[in-house]
C-alpha positions in Angstrom: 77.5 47.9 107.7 75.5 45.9 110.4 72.0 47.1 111.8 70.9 46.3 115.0 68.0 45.4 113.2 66.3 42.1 113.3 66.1 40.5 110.1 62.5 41.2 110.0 62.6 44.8 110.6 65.5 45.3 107.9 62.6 43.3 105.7 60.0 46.1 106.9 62.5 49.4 106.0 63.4 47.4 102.6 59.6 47.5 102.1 58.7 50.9 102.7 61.6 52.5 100.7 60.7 50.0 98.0 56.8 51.4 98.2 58.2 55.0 98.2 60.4 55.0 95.2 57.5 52.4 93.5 54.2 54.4 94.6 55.9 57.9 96.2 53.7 57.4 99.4 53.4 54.5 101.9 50.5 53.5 104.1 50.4 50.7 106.6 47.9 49.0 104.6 50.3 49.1 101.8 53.4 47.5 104.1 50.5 45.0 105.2 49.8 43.8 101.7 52.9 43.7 100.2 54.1 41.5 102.9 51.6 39.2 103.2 50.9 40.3 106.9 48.0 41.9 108.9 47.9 45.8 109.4 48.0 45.2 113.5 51.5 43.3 112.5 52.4 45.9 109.9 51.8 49.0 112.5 53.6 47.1 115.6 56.4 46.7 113.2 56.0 50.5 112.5 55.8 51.4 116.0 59.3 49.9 116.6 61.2 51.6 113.9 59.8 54.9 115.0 61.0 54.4 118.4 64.3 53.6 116.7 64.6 56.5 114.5 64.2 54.8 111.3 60.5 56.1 110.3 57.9 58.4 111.3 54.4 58.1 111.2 52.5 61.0 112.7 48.8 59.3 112.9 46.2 58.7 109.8 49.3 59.7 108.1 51.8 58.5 105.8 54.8 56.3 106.2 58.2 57.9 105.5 61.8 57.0 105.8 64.0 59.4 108.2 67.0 60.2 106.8 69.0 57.7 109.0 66.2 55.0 107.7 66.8 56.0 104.2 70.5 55.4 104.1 70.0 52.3 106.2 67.2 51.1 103.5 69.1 52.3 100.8 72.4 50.3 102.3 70.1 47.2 102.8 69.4 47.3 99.3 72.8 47.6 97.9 73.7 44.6 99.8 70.8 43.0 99.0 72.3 44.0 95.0 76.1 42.6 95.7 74.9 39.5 97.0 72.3 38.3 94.5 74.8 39.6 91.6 77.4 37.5 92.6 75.1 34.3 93.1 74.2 34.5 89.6 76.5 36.5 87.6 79.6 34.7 89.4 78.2 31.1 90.4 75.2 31.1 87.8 72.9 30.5 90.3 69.2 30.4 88.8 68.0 34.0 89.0 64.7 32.6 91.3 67.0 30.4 93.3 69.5 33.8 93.7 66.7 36.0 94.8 65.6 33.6 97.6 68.9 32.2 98.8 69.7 36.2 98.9 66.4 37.0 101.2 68.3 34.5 103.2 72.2 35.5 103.2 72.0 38.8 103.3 70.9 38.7 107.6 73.9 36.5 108.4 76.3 37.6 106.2 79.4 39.8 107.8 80.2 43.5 106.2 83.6 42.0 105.1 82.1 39.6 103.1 79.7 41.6 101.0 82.7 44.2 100.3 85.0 41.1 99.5 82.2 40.0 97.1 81.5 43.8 95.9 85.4 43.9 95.0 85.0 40.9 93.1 82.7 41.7 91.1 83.9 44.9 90.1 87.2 43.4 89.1 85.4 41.3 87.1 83.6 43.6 85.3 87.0 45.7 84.8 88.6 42.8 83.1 85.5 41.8 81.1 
């Protein structure tokens, strides 16, 4: 699978489907701070996966994931799963050094790849 997301936005959806399972409701303030951005940057980003289907936002309201948002978000995550398991479960990786070189694989990396990897590891763990 292969958004036509920019990097960034995938980081945005990640976020808010990461607030709703944590906190059950998002605001922008709440994208804003977990990110380490400003709201005007948070709502902008906001603003552009509305207009791509991918959240709504009716105003002074909450932040939610359409259903095409949450299986994209949910999709995100899985690969975001696959590759950080096989950095450090396969190639011992250091579980920090996983989780950033992950942040930064997981944009560039093809579909092919991740299920090549997903594969792999569930051989492995069939064998084990």
């Amino acid at each position: 699978m292969k958004s036509n997301l920019t990097p960034n936005m995938e980081d945005y959806l990640k976020t808010v489907h990461t607030l709703e399972l944590q906190k059950g409701s998002v605001r922008i303030k709440d994208i804003a701070s977990r990110m380490g951005i400003s709201m005007p940057s948070a709502s902008s980003a906001m603003k552009n996966l509305i207009n791509q289907g991918f959240v709504c936002h009716p105003r002074y309201d909450l932040v939610k994931l359409t259903t095409e948002g949450l299986f994209l978000a949910e999709e995100l995550e899985r690969r975001f799963v696959i590759i950080k398991t096989f950095l450090s479960d396969i190639l011992n990786v250091d579980s920090e050094i996983a989780e950033k070189d992950t942040c930064q694989i997981e944009h560039r990396i093809s579909p092919e790849t991740v299920k090549q990897m997903e594969n792999f590891l569930k051989s492995k763990h069939q064998n084990d």
